[in-house]
DSSP file (Angstrom, degrees, kcal/mol; ACC not computed):
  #  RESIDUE AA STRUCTURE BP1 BP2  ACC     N-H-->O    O-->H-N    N-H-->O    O-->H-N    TCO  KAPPA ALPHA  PHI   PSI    X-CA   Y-CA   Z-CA
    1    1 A X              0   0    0      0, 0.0     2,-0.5     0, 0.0     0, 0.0   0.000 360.0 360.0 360.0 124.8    0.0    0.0    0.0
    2    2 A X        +     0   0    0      1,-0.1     3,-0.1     3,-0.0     0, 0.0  -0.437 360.0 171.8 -79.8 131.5    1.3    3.2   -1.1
    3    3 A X        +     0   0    0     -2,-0.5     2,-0.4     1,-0.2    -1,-0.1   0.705  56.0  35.1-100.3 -17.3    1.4    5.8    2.2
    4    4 A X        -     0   0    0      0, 0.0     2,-0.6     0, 0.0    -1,-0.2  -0.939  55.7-138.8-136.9 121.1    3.1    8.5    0.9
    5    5 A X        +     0   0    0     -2,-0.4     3,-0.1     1,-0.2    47,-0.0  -0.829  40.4 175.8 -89.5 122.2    4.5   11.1   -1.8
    6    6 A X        -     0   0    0     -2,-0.6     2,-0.3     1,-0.3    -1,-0.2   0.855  53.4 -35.5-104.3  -6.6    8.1   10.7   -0.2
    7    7 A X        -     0   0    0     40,-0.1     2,-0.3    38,-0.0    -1,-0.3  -0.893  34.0-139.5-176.2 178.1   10.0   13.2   -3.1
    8    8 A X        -     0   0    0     -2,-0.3     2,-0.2    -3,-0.1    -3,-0.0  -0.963  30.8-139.1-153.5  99.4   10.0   14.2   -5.9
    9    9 A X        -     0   0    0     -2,-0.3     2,-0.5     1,-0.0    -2,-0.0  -0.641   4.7-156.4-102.3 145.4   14.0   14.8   -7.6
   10   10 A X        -     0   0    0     -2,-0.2     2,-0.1   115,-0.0   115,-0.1  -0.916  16.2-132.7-111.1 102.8   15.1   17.4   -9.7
   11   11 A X        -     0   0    0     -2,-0.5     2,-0.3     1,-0.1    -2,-0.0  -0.165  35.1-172.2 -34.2 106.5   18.2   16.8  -12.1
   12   12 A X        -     0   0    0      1,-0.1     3,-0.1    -2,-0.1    -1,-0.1  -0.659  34.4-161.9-120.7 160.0   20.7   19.9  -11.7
   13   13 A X  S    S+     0   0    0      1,-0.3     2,-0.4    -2,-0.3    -1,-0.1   0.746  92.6  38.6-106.0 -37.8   23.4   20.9  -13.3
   14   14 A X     >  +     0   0    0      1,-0.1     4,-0.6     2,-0.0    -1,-0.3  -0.970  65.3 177.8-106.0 100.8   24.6   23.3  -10.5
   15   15 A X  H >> S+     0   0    0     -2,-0.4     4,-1.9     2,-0.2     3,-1.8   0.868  81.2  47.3 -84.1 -56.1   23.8   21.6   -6.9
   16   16 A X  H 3> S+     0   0    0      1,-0.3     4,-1.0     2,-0.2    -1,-0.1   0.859 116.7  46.2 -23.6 -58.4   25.3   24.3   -4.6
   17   17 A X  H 3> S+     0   0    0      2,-0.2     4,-1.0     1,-0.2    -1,-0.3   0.653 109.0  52.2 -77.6  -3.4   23.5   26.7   -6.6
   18   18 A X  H <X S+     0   0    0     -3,-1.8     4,-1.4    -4,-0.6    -2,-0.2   0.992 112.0  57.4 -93.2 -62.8   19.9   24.6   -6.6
   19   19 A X  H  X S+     0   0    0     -4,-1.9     4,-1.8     1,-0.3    -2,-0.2   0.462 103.4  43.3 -50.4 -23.6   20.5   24.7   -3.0
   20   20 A X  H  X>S+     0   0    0     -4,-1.0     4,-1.7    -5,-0.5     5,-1.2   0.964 110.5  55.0 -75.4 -67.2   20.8   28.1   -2.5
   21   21 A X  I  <>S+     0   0    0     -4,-1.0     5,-2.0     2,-0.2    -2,-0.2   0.814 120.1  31.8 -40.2 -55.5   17.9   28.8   -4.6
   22   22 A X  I  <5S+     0   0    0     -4,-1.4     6,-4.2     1,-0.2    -1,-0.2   0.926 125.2  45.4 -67.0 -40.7   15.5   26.2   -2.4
   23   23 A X  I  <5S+     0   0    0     -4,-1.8    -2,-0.2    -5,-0.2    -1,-0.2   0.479 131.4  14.2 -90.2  13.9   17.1   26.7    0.5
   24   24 A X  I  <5S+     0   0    0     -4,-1.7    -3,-0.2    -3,-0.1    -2,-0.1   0.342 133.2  39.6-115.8 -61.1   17.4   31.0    0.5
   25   25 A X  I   <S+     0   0    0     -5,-1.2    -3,-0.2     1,-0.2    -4,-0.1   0.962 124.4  38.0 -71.3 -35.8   15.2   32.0   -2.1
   26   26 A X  S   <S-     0   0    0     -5,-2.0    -1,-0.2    -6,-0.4    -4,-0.1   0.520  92.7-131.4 -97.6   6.5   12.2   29.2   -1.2
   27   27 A X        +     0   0    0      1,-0.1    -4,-0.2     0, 0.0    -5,-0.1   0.825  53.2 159.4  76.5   3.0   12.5   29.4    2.6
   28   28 A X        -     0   0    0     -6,-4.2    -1,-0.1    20,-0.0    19,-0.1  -0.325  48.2-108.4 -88.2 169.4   12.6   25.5    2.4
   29   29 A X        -     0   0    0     17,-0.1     2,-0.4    18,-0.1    -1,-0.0  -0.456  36.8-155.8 -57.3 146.2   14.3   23.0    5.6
   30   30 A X        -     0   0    0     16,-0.1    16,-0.2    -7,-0.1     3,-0.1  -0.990  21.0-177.9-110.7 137.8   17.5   21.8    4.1
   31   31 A X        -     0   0    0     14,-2.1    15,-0.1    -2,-0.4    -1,-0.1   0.536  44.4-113.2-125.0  29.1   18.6   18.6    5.7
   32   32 A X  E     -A   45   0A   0     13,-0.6    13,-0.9     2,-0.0     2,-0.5  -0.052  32.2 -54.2  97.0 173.5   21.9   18.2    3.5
   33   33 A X  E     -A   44   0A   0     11,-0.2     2,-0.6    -3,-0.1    11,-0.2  -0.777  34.8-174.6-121.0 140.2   23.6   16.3    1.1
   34   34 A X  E     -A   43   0A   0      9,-0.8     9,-2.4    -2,-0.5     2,-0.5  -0.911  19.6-133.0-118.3 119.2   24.2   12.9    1.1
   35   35 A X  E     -A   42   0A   0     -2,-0.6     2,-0.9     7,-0.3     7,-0.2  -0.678  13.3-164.1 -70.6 132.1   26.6   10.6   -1.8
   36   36 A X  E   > -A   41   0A   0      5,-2.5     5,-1.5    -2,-0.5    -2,-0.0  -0.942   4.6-166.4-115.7 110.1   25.0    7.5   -3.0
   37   37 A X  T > 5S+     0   0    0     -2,-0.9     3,-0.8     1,-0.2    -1,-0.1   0.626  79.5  67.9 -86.4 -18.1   27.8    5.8   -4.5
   38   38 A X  T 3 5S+     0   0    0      1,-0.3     2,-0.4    -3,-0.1    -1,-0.2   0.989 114.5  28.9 -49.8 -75.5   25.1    3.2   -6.3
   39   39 A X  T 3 5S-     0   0    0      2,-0.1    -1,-0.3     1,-0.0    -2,-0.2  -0.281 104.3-127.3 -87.8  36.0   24.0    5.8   -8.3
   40   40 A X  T < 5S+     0   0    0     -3,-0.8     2,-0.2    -2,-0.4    -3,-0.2   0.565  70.4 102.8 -11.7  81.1   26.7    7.8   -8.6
   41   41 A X  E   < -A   36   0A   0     -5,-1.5    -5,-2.5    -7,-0.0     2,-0.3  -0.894  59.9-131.2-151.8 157.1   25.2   10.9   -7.6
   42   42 A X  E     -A   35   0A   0     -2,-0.2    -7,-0.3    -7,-0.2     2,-0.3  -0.884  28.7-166.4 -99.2 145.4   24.8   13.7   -4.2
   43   43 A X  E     -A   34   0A   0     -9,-2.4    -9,-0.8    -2,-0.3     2,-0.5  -0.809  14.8-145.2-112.5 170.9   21.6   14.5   -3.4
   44   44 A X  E     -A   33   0A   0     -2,-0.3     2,-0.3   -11,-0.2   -11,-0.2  -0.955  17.6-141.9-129.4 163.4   20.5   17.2   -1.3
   45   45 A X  E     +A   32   0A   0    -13,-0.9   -14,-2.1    -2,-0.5   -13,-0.6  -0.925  22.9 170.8-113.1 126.8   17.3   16.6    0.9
   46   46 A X        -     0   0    0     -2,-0.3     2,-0.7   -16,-0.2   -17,-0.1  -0.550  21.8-155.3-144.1 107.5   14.7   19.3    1.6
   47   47 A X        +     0   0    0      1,-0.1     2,-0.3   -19,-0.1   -18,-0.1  -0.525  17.8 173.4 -97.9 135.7   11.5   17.7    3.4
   48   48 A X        -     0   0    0     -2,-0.7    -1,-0.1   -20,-0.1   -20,-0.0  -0.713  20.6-147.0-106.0  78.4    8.3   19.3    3.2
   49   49 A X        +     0   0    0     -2,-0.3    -1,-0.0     2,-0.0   -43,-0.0   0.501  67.3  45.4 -57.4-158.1    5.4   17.3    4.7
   50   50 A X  S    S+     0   0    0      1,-0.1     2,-0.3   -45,-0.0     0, 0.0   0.772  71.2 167.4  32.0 116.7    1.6   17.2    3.4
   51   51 A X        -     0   0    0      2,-0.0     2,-0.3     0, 0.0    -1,-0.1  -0.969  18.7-158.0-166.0 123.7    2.0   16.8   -0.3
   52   52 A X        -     0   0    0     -2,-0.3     2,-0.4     2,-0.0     0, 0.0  -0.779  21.0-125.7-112.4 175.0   -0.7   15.9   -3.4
   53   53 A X        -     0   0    0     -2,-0.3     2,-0.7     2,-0.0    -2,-0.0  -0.964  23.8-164.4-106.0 119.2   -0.5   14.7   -6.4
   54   54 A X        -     0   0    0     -2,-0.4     2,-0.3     2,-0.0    -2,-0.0  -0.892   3.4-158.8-136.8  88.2   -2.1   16.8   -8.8
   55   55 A X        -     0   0    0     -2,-0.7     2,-0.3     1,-0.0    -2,-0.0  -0.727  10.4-156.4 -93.5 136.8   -2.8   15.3  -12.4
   56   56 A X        +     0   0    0     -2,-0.3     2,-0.3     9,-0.0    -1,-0.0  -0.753  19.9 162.0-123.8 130.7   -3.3   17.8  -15.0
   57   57 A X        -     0   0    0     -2,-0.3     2,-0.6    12,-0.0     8,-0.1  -0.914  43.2 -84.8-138.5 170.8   -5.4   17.3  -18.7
   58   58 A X    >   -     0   0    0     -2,-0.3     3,-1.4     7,-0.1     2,-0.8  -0.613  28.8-133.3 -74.6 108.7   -6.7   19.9  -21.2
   59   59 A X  T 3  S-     0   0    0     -2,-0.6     3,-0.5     1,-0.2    -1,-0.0  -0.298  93.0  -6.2 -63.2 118.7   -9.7   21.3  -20.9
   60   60 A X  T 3  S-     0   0    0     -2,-0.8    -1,-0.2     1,-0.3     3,-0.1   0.499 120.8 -75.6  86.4  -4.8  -11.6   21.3  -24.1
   61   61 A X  S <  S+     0   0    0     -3,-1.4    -1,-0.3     1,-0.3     2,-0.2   0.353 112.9 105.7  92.6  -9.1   -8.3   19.8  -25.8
   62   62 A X        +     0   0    0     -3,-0.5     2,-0.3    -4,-0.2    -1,-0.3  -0.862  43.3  56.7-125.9 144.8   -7.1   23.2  -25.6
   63   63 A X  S  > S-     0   0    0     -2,-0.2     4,-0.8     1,-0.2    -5,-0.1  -0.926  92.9 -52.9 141.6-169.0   -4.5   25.2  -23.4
   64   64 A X  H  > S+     0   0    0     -2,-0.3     4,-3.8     2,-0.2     5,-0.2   0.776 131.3  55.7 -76.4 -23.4   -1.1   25.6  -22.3
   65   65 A X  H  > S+     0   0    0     -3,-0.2     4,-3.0     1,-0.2     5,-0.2   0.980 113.3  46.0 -63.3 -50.7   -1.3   21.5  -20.9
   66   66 A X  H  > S+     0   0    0      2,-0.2     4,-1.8     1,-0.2    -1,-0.2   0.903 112.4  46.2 -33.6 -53.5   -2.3   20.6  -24.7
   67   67 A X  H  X S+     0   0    0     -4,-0.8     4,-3.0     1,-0.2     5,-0.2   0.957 115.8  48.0 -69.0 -54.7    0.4   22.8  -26.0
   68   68 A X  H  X>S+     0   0    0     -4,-3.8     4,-3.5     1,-0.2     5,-0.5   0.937 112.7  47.8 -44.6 -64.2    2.6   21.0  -23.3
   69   69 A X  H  X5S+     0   0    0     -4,-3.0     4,-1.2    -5,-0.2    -1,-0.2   0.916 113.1  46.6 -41.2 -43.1    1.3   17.2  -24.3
   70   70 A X  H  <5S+     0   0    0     -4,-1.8     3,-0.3    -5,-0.2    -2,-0.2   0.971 118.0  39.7 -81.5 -70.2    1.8   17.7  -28.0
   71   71 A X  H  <5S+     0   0    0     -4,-3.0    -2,-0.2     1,-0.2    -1,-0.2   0.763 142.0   3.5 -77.8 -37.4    5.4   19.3  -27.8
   72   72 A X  H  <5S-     0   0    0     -4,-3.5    -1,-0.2     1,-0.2    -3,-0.2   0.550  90.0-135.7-135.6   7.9    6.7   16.7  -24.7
   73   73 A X     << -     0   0    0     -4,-1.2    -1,-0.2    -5,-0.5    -3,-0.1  -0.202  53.6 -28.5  53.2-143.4    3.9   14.0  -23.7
   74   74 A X  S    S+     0   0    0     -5,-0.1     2,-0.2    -2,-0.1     0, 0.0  -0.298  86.0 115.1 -99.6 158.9    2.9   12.9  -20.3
   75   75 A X  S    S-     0   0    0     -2,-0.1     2,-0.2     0, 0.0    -2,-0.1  -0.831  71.1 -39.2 147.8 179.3    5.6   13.3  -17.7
   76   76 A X        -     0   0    0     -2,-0.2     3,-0.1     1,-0.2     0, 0.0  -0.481  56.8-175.3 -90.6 119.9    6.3   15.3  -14.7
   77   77 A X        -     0   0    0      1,-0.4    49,-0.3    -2,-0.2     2,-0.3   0.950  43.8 -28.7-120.2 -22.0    5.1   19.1  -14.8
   78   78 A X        -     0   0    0     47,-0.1    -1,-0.4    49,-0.1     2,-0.2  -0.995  44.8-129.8-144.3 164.5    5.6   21.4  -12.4
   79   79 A X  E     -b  127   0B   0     47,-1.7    49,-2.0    -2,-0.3     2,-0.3  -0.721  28.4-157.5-104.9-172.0    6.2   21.6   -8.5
   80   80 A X  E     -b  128   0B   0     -2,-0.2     2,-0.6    47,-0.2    49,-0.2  -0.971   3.9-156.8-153.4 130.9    4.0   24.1   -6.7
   81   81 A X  E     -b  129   0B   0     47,-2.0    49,-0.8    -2,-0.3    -2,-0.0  -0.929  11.9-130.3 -98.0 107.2    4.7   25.5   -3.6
   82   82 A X        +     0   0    0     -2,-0.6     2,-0.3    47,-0.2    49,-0.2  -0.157  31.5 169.7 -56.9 156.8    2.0   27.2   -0.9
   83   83 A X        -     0   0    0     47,-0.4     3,-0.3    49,-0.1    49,-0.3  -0.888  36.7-134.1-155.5 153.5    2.7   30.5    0.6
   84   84 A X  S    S+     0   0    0     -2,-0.3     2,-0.1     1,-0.2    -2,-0.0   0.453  94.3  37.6-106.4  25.0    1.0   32.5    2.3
   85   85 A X    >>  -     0   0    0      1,-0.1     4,-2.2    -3,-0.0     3,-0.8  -0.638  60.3-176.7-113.7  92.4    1.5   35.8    0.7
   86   86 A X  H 3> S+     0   0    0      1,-0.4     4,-2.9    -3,-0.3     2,-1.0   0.928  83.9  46.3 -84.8 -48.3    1.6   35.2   -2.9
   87   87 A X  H 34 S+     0   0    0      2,-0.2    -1,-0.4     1,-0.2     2,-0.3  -0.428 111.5  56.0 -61.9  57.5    2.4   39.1   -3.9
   88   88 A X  H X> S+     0   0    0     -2,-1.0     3,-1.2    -3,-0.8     4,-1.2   0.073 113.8  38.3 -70.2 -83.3    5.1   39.2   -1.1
   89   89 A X  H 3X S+     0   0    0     -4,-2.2     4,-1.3     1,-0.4     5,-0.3   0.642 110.8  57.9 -77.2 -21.7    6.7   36.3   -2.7
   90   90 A X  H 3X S+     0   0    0     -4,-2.9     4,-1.8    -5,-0.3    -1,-0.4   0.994 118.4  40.0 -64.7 -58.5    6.1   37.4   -6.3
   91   91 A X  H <> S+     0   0    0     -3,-1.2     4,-2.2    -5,-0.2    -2,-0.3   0.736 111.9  44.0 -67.4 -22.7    7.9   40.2   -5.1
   92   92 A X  H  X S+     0   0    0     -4,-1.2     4,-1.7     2,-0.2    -1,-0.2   0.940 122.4  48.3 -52.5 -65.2   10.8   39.2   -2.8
   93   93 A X  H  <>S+     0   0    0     -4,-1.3     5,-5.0     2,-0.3    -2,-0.2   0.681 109.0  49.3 -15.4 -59.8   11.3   36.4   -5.7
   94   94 A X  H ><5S+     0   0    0     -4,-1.8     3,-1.0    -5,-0.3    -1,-0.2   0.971 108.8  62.1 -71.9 -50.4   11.0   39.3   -8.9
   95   95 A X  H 3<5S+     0   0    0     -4,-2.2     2,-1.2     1,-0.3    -2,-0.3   0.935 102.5  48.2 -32.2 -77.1   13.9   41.3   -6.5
   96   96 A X  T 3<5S-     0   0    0     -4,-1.7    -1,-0.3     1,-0.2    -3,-0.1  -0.112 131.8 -89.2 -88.7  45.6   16.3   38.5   -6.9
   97   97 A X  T < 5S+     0   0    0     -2,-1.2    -3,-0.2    -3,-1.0    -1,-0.2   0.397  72.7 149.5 102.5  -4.9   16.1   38.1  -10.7
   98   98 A X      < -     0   0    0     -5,-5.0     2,-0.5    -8,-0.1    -1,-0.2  -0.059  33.1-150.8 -71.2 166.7   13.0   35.3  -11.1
   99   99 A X        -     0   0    0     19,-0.4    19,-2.1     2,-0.0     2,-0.3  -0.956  14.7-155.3-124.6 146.5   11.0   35.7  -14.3
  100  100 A X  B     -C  117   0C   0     -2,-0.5     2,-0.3    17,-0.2    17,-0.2  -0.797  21.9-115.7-121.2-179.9    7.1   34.6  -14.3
  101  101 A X  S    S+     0   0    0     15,-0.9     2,-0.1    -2,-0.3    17,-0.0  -0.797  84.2   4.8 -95.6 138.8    4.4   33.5  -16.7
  102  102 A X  S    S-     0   0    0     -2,-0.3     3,-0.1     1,-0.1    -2,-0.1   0.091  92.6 -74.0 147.5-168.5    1.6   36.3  -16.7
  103  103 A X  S    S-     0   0    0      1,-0.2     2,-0.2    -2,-0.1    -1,-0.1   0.702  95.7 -47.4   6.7 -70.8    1.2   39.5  -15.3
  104  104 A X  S    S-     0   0    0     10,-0.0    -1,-0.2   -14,-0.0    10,-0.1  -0.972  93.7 -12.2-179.5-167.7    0.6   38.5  -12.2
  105  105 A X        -     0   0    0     -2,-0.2    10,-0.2    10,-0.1     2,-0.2  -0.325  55.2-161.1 -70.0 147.4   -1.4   36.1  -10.0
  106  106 A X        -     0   0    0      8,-0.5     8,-1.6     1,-0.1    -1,-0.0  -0.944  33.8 -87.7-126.8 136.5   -4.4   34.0  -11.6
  107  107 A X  B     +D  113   0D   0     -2,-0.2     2,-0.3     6,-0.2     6,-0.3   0.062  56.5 177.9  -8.2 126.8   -7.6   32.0  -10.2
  108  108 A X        -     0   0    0      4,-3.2     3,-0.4     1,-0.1     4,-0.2  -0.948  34.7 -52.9-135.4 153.8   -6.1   28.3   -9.5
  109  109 A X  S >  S+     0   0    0     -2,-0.3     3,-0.8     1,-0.2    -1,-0.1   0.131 123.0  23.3   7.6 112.5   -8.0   24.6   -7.9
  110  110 A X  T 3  S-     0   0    0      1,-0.2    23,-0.3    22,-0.1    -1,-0.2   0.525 135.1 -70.6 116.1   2.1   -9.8   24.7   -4.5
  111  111 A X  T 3  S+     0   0    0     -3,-0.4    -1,-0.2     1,-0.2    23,-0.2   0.595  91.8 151.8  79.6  -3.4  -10.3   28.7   -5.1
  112  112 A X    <   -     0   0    0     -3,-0.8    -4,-3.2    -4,-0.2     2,-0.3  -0.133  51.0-121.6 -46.0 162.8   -6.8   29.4   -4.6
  113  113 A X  E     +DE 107 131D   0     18,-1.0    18,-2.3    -6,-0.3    -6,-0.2  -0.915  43.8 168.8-125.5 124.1   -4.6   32.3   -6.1
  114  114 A X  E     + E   0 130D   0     -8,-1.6    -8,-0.5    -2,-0.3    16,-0.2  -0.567  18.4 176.6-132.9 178.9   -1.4   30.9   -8.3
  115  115 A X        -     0   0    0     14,-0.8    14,-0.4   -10,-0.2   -10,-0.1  -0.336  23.7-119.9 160.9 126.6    0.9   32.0  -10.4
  116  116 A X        -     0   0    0     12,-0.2   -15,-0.9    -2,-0.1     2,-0.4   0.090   6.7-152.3 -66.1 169.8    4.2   30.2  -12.4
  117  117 A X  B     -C  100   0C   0    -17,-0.2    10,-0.6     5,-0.0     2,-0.3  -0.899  39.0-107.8-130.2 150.6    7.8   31.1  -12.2
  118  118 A X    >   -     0   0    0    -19,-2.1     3,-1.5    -2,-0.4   -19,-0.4  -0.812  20.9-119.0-105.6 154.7    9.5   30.1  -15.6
  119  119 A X  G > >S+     0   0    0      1,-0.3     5,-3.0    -2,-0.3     3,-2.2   0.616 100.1  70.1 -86.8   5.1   11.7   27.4  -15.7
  120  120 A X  G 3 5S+     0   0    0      1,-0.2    -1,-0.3     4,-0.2     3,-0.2   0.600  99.9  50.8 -78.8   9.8   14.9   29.1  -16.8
  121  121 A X  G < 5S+     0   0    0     -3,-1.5    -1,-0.2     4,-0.2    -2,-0.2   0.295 113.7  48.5 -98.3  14.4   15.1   30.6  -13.8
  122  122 A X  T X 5S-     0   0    0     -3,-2.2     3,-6.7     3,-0.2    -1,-0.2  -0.611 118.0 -96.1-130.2  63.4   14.6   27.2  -12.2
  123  123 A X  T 3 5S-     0   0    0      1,-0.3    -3,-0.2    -3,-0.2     3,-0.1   0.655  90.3 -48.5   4.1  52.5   16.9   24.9  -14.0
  124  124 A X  T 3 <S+     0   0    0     -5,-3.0     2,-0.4     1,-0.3    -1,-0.3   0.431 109.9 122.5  73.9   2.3   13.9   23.8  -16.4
  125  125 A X    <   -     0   0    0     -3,-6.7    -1,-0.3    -6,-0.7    -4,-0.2  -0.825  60.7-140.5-111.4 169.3   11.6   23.2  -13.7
  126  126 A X        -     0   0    0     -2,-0.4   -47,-1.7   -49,-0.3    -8,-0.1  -0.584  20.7-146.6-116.7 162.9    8.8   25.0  -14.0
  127  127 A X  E     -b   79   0B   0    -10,-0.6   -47,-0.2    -2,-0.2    -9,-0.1  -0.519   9.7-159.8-161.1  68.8    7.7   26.3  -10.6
  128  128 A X  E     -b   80   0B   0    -49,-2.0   -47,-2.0   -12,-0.1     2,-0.4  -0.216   1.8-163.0 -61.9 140.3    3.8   27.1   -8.9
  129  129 A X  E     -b   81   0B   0    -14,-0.4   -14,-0.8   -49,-0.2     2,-0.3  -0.983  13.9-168.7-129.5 127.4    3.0   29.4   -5.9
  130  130 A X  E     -E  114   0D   0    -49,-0.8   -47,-0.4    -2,-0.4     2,-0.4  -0.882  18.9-169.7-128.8  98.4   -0.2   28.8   -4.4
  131  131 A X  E     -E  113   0D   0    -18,-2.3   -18,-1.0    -2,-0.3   -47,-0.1  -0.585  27.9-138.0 -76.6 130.1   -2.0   30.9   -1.9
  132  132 A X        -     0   0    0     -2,-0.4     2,-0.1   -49,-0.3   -19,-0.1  -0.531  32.6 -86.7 -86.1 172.5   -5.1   28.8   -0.7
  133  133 A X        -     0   0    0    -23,-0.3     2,-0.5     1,-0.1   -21,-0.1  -0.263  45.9-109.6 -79.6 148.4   -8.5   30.7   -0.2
  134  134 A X        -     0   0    0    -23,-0.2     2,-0.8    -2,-0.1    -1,-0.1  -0.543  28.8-138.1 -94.1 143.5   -8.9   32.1    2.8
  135  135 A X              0   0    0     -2,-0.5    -1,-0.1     1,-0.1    -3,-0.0  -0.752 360.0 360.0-107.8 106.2  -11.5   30.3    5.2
  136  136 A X              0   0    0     -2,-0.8    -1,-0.1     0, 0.0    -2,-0.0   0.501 360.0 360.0 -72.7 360.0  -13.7   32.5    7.1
C-alpha cells in the first residue's frame, strides 16, 4: 500500500547553486547532502510534509497543458509550492532576478490564487506558488 509522496527529484546541473535557490530563495528546511555511491550521484534533501499529487489534462483539448502534451507527452510538470503571501513572494522572488508567466497572479484549484515562475530561472523546472483561499 502506497502511504506516501516521499519526493520528488530534480536533475541539476549546478547543486550548490539549486541549493541556495530552495534553501534562500524558497525558505525551504535543508537537511543536507548525502553521496549515494550506487547511483553515482549527491543528493541534497529538503523535506516538506503534506503533499498531493495533482494530475493535469486539457480542458476542451485546448490550453497551455495541450500545448505541453503535444510538444513533450505525459511526464512530470511542475512543483508548486504554498505560501501565504503570494504578492510578497512574487515580489521578494522578482527582487532577486525570477522571471514569471503572466502578469501577475491568476484564479487556480480549490479557489486558490497561483501563479508560475519560468523554468529558466529554475533549472527547467517550471515552478507554482499557491495561496489557498482564505476560510472564514
Amino acid at each position: 500500500m502506497i502511504t506516501a509522496l516521499d519526493h520528488i527529484a530534480i536533475a541539476v546541473p549546478d547543486l550548490e547553486k539549486a541549493i541556495k535557490r530552495f534553501m534562500e530563495d524558497f525558505g525551504l528546511p535543508f537537511e543536507g547532502t548525502e553521496e549515494v555511491l550506487a547511483a553515482k550521484t549527491t543528493t541534497a534533501f529538503f523535506p516538506l510534509p503534506e503533499t498531493s499529487i495533482e494530475l493535469v489534462n486539457p480542458l476542451n483539448g485546448e490550453g497551455p497543458i495541450a500545448a505541453y502534451l503535444e510538444k513533450r507527452g505525459g511526464g512530470i510538470h511542475h512543483l508548486c509550492f504554498r505560501t501565504d503571501n503570494i504578492e510578497q513572494d512574487v515580489a521578494r522572488l522578482k527582487d532577486k532576478g525570477y522571471q514569471f508567466i503572466g502578469d501577475g497572479p491568476t484564479p487556480g484549484a480549490h479557489g486558490s490564487t497561483v501563479i508560475f515562475i519560468h523554468p529558466k530561472s529554475c533549472d527547467g523546472v517550471l515552478i507554482e506558488l499557491s495561496q489557498p483561499a482564505e476560510h472564514h
